[in-house]
C-alpha positions, 0 to 999 in steps of 0.5 A: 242307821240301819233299816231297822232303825229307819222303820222301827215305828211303822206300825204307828205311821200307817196308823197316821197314814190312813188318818191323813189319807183324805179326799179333797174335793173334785173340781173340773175333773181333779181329785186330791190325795195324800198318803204317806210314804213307805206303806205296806202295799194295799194300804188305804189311799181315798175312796174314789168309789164315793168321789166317782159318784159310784158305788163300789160294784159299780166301778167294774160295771163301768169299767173304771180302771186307772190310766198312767203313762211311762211309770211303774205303777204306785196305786190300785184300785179296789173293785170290792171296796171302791177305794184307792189303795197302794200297789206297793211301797212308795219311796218318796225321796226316790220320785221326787228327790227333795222336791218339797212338795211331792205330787203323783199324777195318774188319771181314772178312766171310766170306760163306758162313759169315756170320761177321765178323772185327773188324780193328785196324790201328796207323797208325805215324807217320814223321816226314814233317812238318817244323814249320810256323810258318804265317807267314812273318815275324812283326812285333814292336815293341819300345819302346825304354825296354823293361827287358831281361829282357822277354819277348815271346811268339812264333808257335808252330810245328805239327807234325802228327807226333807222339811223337818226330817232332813238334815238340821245341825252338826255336832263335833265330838269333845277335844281341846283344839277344836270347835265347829261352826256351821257356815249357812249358805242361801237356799238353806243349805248348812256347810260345817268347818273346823275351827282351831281354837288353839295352836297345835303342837305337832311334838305333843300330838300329832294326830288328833281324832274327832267325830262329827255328828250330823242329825236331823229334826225327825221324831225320833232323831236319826244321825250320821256320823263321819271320823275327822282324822286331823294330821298336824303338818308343818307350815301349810295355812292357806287351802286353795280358793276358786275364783268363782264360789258358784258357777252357771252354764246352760248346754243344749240336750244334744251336744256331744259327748265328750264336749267341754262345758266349762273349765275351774280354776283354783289358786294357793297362795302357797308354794311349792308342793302346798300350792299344787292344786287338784280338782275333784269332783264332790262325792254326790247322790245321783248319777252326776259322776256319771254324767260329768268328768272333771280332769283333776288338774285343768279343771276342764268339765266335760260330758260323760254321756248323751243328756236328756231334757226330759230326764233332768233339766237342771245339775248342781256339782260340786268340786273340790280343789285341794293342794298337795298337803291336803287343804281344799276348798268348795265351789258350786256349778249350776248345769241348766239342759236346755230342750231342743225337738228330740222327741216324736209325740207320743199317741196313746190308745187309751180305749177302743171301740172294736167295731162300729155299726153300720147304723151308727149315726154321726158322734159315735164314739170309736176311742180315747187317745192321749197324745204326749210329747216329752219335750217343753214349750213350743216343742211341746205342743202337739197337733193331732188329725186324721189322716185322708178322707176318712168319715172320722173325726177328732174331739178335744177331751180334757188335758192332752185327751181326744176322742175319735167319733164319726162323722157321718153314718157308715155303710159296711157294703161300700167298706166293710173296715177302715184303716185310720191313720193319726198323725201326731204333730209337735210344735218344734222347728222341724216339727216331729210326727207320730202315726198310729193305725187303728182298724175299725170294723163296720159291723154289719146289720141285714139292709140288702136282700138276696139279689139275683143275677137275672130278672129270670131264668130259663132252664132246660132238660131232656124227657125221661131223665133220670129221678133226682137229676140236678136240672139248674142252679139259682145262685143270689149275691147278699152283700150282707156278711155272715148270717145275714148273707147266708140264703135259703132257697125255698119254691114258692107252692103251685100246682100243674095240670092239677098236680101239686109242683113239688111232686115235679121238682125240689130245690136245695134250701142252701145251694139253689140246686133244682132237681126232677123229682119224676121222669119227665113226658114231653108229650105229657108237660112241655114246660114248667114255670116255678117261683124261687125265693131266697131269703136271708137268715138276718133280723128281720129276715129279707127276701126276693124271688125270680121266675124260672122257665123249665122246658122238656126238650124231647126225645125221640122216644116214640116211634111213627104210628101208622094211621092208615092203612090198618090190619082188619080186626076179622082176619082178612087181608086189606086190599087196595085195587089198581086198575091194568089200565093205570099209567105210570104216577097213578096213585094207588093209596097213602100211608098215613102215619104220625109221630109224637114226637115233635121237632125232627124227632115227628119229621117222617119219610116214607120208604119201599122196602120189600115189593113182590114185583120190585120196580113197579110201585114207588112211595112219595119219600115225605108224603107216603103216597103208593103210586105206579112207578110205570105201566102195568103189564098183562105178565104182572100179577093180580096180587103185589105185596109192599112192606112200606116203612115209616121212619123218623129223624130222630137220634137215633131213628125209630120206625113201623113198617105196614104191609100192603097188598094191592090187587090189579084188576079193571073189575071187580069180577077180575078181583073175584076171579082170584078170590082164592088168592087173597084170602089170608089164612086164619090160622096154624092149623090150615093145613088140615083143611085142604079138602073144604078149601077146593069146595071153597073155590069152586063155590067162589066161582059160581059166585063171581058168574052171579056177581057179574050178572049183579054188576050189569044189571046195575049198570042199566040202572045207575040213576035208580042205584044214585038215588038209593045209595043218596038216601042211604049212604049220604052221598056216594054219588061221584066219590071215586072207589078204586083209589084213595085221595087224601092230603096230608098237613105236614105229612101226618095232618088229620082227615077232614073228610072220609069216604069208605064202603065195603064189599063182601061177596058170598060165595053160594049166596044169594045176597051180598052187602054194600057197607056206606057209612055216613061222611066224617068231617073232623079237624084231626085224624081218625081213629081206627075205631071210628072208621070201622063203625058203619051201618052194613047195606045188603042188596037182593041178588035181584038187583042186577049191578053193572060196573062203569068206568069213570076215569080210574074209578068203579061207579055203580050203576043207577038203579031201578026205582023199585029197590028190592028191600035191604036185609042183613044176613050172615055169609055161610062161605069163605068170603073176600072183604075187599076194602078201600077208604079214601080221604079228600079235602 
C-alpha cells in the first residue's frame, strides 16, 4: 500500500488524537499522557501548564523545560499556552517495534525550584502499516505424485502495527488445486500453508499462478499481497525437517566477532539431489541480517559484529532449510544478550548554579545531576560522591537525581573557586567510574577593610622642593574582588599653624600618591602629621586609616649671619682696641655669628681671610675669637684690618665675611693721636674736601691735649666717677672696657649678659660723652637694634678723667663727688666713635 493509502484519513485521526489526549492524574511526581501516532508536528499533547500547578506565563518565569537523555527529541513545550505538544512526527512501530504498550519517558525540570517531573506518554498505534510479505513472488515446486492434502509452508507477512491493526488472516486467490490453512502457533503468531487438494498434473499444467493475500484488522482494511508460482515437479514429497522446531542460546554481550553461537541442522528423507539441504536465513525486519551470518550448508550461526545489551537483549531468527528441488521448512532461534559491565556510568548536569555567594549558609543549592549507567542489574547501580575534602555535599532527589549543596559557609578570600570533581561509580566486578568537573565560583561580598602594610608611616622630603613633587605612597591590600577591593584615598581635615592642610599636601584618591602642593620652609614647618583614609567602594562602603609622619629635611639654603660685630648705622668705622702690651693668645674680640639652618648645615667655622699685618691675629676655627697670634711690636701699625669669614657645612657651603679694624694703643689718647686715620669716608665725593680735612686734624689735635688732661683728672677721682657711673650706668664698675669677653653655646648661643659704652670725642669741643646702657639679661641673642638702644652720658670738659690700668682693660677713674651736670649736646666736628661691647656669663 502506498503512503497514501496509509494517511488517507489523518485529518480524522488528529481529531481523535486530541480527544484521547488527556491528562491523568499526578501522583509522586508522574504525569500520564496519551497521544497518537503520525501527528503533524505542534499537535496537542496535555496541558502540563495546569498539571504543574502554573499558569502558562509562568512556565518560563520558572524556567520549566523538558529534560530527556540520549534520544532525539519527541515533545515541546508551549511556553505561550502551557501545553504539551509533538516536536514532530511520531513512528511508533519505530520506538517500540511491536511492543504493545508504548511508553515514552522524559522528565519536566522546573529550574527555580529544582523539582523534576517523571512524564509518561502512550504512543497509540494507528493502522498505517498494510502487511508486507518482503518478497514479491514466492517459487514452489511441487512433484507431481504429491498426495493432496499436502501442506506446503508459505512466506509469512509482517505487520509492524499491532493489536487489531496488525496482520489478522490470509487469503488465497481462487484455483482448483489448492486451499490455504492457516497454521496458529504460541505467542499468537499466524503461519499460512498451501494445501493440495487435488493431484497435479504436470502434463496438463505445469505451472500454477496463485496470489496469497494477507490483511489486518485495521479500519480501513489495508492488505499485502505475495505471488506463489507453483512448478509442479516430478517425485519430491518430503521438504527437509529441523531437528528442533525453536532453539535458545544466550551469549554475553562481548564475545567476539566471528564467533560461533550455535549450528542447525535439517534432514529430507529424500535422496539424492531432493535431499540436499541448504540453510537460509529468513528474510526479517531489523538489522538481524546484519548481525548474524548463517553458513548455508553447515548450518553454523555465527556473529557479524560486536553485540550491545543496552541496544537489544534479546533476538528471534528464523531459518529455512530447503532441499535441491525447493522444498523448506521453518525453525526458530531465540538469541538472549546477556550484560556484562561494559559501561561507565554517565553524570549529567542537568542544571548549574554558576557562582555561589560567600554568605551563603549550608544547603545552598549548586546543581541538578543525573547519573546513569546503560548496563542492568548490579551493573547498573551507580554510586555518586564528591571527590576530596570539598565543603559539598550530595543529596539524593527523585529516581537517579541528585543535588549537589554545601556544606558549610564559604569564605571567597580563603577560595575564591573550587574545582569539584564527581566520581560515578557502578556496581559491577570490576566496578566502572565516571569523573565530571564543575567549577564553582564564590561570589564575593565587601567583609574585609582595606588594610595597610603598616600601623604608620613615615615620610621624608627635602625644604624648597618643587610644587607638585610625589612626596610618598600609601598602598592597602583589600581581599575583596572587583569593586569591593577598588580604594580610594582621601586625607582626613586638619589644619597647621592655623592654615587649613590641604593647602600643604594633596593625595591621589586612586594611587595613594602624596604630593606638596607649596614649597616646603624647614625653618618654617619641620614636620607634618596626616590622617590617610582608604575606603572601599563596596556596599555598605569599609574603611581604614593610618597615620603618616612628613618630615622637612633641611637644606643649606641660608647662609651664616653675623651677630656681632655690626657695621654702624652713622657712617663710621667699629674699632676694637688691643693694647701694645698684649701677649700672644690675648683676646681682641669675637665674631658672633648664626645659622638657620640646622644639622651640619648651622655647623659654622670661622676664618682669617684678608689681614693688613698677615701672622699677627688668629681666629678660633669653631669659636670665632680674634686673638693675638704673637707679641706686638713698636713697627706695627695702629690700625689692622681682618676680613674674618663665617662658613658653614653645608653642600654645598655658604658663608659671610665681616670686616674688622682693631687699633693698638695702651691708651686712649694713643687711639686719639690717630684719629685721622679711622675715620672712614662718608662718601664718593671726599675728594672735594681735602682742604676742610687739614682743618679737621689739627682741631682733632687740640682735642686729644684736652681729652688727656680729662683722663688724669679722672683717674685722681676713680671713687667719685664709680659712684656717678653706678647711679647712672647700672654698674660699670669692674667691667673691663678694652676687650670683649663673651661664651658662645654651640658656637652661636645667645648673649646672656651685654655690656657696652660708647665714646665720642669732639674735636674743638669743650664736652664730650660717655654712653652706659643699662645690662641685658636675655636666654638668646641680641638684635643689632637692641644694643643700639642707649641713653648718651655727656660729661663737662671739668672733669678731669685719668685712665688706669688694670690688668688689659681701660677703667676710669673715681670721680670727684661734686659731678659737674650731664648734658647732651651736638658735635660741631669730625668725630671718632670708638665702640666696644663685650659679653659674659
Amino acid at each position: 500500500m502506498t503512503k497514501y493509502l496509509r494517511f488517507k484519513h489523518r485529518g480524522g485521526l488528529a481529531l481523535l488524537c486530541i480527544l484521547l489526549g488527556m491528562l491523568c492524574k499526578s501522583g509522586s511526581g508522574q504525569i500520564h499522557y496519551s497521544v497518537q501516532e503520525e501527528l503533524d508536528k505542534g499537535s496537542f499533547v496535555g496541558n502540563i501548564s495546569k498539571n504543574l500547578g502554573l499558569e502558562p506565563w509562568q512556565l518560563m518565569e520558572h524556567g520549566v523545560r523538558i529534560v530527556s537523555r540520549g534520544r532525539t527529541r519527541l515533545f515541546a513545550l508551549n511556553l505561550r499556552s502551557g501545553s504539551l505538544i509533538t516536536a514532530g512526527r511520531i513512528d511508533r512501530e519505530e520506538l517500540c517495534a511491536q511492543i504493545t504498550l508504548c511508553l515514552v519517558k522524559f522528565n519536566i525540570l522546573v529550574e527555580d525550584k529544582l523539582k523534576i517531573f517523571e512524564v509518561q506518554i502512550e504512543i497509540k498505534d494507528i493502522n498505517d502499516n498494510a502487511p508486507d510479505f518482503l518478497t514479491e513472488e514466492l517459487e514452489i515446486k511441487i512433484g507431481e505424485l504429491t498426495a493432496p492434502g499436502t501442506r506446503f509452508p508459505l512466506k509469512t507477512a509482517f505487520d509492524p502495527d499491532v493489536g487489531m491493526n496488525s496482520l489478522q488472516n490470509y487469503h488465497l486467490s481462487l484455483n482448483d488445486y489448492f486451499s490455504l490453512t492457516v497454521k496458529h502457533v504460541s505467542g499468537g503468531a499466524k503461519y499460512p500453508e498451501l494445501v493440495l487438494e487435488r493431484a497435479l498434473d504436470r502434463e496438463q499444467k505445469k505451472i500454477h499462478q496463485l496470489v496469497l493475500i494477507a490483511s489486518d484488522g485495521g479500519n480501513p482494511v489495508l492488505s499485502g499481497n505475495l505471488c506463489i508460482r507453483v512448478i509442479v515437479l516430478d517425485a519430491n514429497d518430503n521438504p527437509p525437517v529441523f531437528t528442533q522446531s525453536e532453539y535458545q542460546v544466550s551469549i554475553q554481550e562481548n564475545l567476539p566477532v566471528g564467533t560461533t553461537l550455535l549450528t542447525v541442522n535439517a534432514t529430507d528423507p529424500d535422496e539424492g539431489f531432493n535431499a540436499q539441504v541448504s540453510y537460509i536465513l529468513d528474510k526479517m525486519p531489523g538489522k538481524v541480517a546484519q548481525i548474524f551470518y548463517l553458513n548455508s550448508v553447515t548450518g553454523d550461526i555465527s556473529i557479524l559484529r560486536s553485540l550491545d545489551y543496552e541496544d537489544a537483549m534479546f533476538y528471534e531468527i528464523k531459518v529455512e532449510a530447503q532441499d535441491g528441488p525447493g522444498l523448506f521448512s521453518r525453525a526458530k532461534i531465540l538469541v538472549t544478550v546477556l550484560d556484562v559491565n561494559d559501561n561507565a556510568p554517565e553524570v549529567t548536569i542537568t542544571s548549574l548554579t554558576g557562582s555561589v555567594p560567600e554568605e551563603a549558609t549550608a544547603g545552598r543549592e549548586i546543581a541538578l545531576i543525573n547519573v546513569h549507567d546503560r548496563d542492568s542489574g548490579q551493573n547498573g547501580q551507580v554510586t555518586v560522591f564528591v571527590l576530596g575534602n570539598m565543603p559539598f555535599n550530595l543529596e539524593k532527589s527523585i529516581d537517579q537525581y541528585y543535588r549537589l549543596v554545601t556544606a558549610r559557609s564559604l569564605d571567597r578570600e580563603q577560595v575564591s573557586e573550587y574545582n569539584i570533581t564527581l566520581r560515578a561509580t557502578d556496581g559491577g566486578n570490576p566496578p566502572l567510574s565516571t569523573n565530571t568537573h564543575i567549577i564553582v565560583h564564590v561570589a564575593d561580598i565587601n567583609d574585609n577593610p582595606p588594610a595597610f602594610s603598616q600601623a604608620t608611616y613615615s615620610a621624608y622630603i627635602l625644604e624648597n622642593n618643587p610644587r607638585g613633587a610625589s612626596i610618598f605612597c600609601v598602598t592597602t591590600q583589600d581581599p575583596d574582588s572587583i569593586h569591593n577591593a577598588h580604594i580610594t584615598y582621601a586625607l582626613m581635615e586638619d589644619t597647621i599653624q592655623g592654615v587649613p592642610l590641604s593647602t600643604y599636601v594633596s593625595i591621589n584618591s586612586n594611587t595613594g600618591v602624596l604630593y606638596a602642593l607649596c614649597s616646603f620652609d624647614y625653618e618654617q614647618v619641620r614636620d607634618l602629621h596626616l590622617l590617610v583614609t582608604a575606603c572601599d567602594n563596596g556596599n555598605p562602603p569599609l574603611s581604614s586609616n593610618v597615620s603618616i609622619s612628613i618630615f622637612v629635611l633641611d637644606q643649606n639654603d641660608n647662609a651664616p649671619e653675623i651677630l656681632y660685630p655690626t657695621l654702624p648705622t652713622d657712617g663710621s668705622t667699629g674699632v676694637e682696641l688691643a693694647p701694645r702690651s698684649a701677649e700672644p693668645g690675648y683676646l681682641v674680640t669675637k665674631v658672633v655669628a648664626v645659622d638657620r639652618d640646622s644639622g651640619q648645615n648651622a655647623w659654622l667655622s670661622y676664618h682669617l681671610l684678608k689681614a693688613s699685618e698677615p701672622g699677627l691675629f688668629q681666629v678660633g676655627l669653631h669659636t670665632g675669637e680674634v686673638r693675638t697670634a704673637r707679641a706686638l711690636l713698636d713697627r706695627d701699625a695702629l690700625k689692622q684690618s681682618l676680613v674674618v669669614a663665617v662658613q658653614d657645612h653645608g653642600q654645598p657651603p655658604l658663608s659671610a665675611t665681616v670686616t674688622l679694624t682693631v687699633a693698638i694703643a695702651d691708651s686712649i689718647p694713643d687711639v686719639l693721636a690717630d684719629l685721622g686715620s679711622l675715620e672712614a669716608p662718608r662718601d664718593s665725593q671726599a675728594s672735594d674736601l681735602t682742604l676742610y680735612l687739614v682743618v679737621a686734624v689739627a682741631a682733632v689735635s687740640c682735642v686729644f691735649l684736652a681729652f688727656v688732661i680729662v683722663l688724669l683728672a679722672l683717674r685722681l677721682r676713680r671713687w667719685h666717677a664709680s659712684r656717678l657711673l653706678q647711679a647712672a650706668g647700672g654698674g660699670l664698675l669692674g667691667a673691663p672696657a678694652s676687650a670683649s669677653q663673651f661664651v658662645g653655646v654651640d658656637g652661636v648661643r645667645a648673649f646672656l649678659q651685654t655690656y657696652s659704652h660708647e665714646v665720642s670725642l669732639t674735636a674743638g669741643s669743650r664736652e664730650s660723652h660717655v654712653i652706659f646702657p643699662q645690662p641685658n639679661y636675655v636666654d638668646t641673642l641680641l638684635s643689632q637694634e637692641s644694643c643700639g638702644k642707649s641713653e648718651p652720658l655727656l660729661i663737662s670738659e671739668e672733669i678731669n678723667p685719668r685712665p688706669t690700668r688694670t690688668g688689659d682693660s681701660l677703667r676710669p677713674r673715681d670721680p670727684a663727688p661734686a659731678a659737674p651736670k650731664m648734658v647732651m649736646k651736638p658735635a660741631p666736628g669730625p668725630t671718632t666713635n670708638l665702640t666696644q661691647r663685650c659679653c659674659k656669663l
